[in-house]
Residue, then its C-alpha position, 0 to 999 in steps of 0.5 A: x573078352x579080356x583083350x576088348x574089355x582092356x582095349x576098352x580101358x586104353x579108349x576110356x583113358x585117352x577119351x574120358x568117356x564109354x560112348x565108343x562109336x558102333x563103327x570104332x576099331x582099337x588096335x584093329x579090333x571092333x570095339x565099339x560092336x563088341x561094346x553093343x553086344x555086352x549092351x545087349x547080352x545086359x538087356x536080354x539077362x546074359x551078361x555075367x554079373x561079374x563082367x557088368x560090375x566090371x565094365x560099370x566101374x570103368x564108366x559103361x552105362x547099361x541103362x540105355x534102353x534097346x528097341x524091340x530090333x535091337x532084342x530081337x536081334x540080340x536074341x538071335x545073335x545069342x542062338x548063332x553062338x549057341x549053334x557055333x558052340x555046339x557045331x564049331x562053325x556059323x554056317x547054319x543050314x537052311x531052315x534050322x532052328x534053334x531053341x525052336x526059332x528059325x534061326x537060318x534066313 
């Protein structure tokens, strides 16, 4: 989290403005889908306060209002790092669920 969230530092300086593109890689990293997922972890209520409060003193706005995909989507990644956490891998068998959902397609 630290090595984006700098990175993230470093684009706001030269660029003047948070709106990374989804698609944007920093020094080789994806920043800009690692910016979506703390948007996201922010919609769903996941996102450390203290990690917010730092990424809105650099400019990132949190009131961008996220579809229904895209919660349900988050929601979703949320169970897979779960998983990951507990088993050490994202090679979730068929038809597992997670929190009681479906999380293998």
């Amino acid at each position: 989290w630290e090595r984006n969230y700098d990175l993230l530092k470093r684009f706001v300086e030269r660029e003047g403005h948070c709106n990374v593109p989804q698609r944007h890689k920093e020094d080789g990293e994806p920043l800009g889908k690692w910016l979506v997922h703390q948007k996201g972890f922010y919609a769903i209520g996941t996102l450390d306060e203290s990690r917010q409060k730092r990424l809105e003193e650099i400019g990132v706005d949190f009131d961008v209002e996220m579809t229904a995909n895209d919660k349900k989507w988050m929601h979703k990644f949320q169970l897979l790092v779960q998983f990951k956490e507990r088993e050490g891998h994202c090679r979730v068998p068929f038809k597992h669920k997670e929190g009681g959902e479906n999380l293998a397609t």
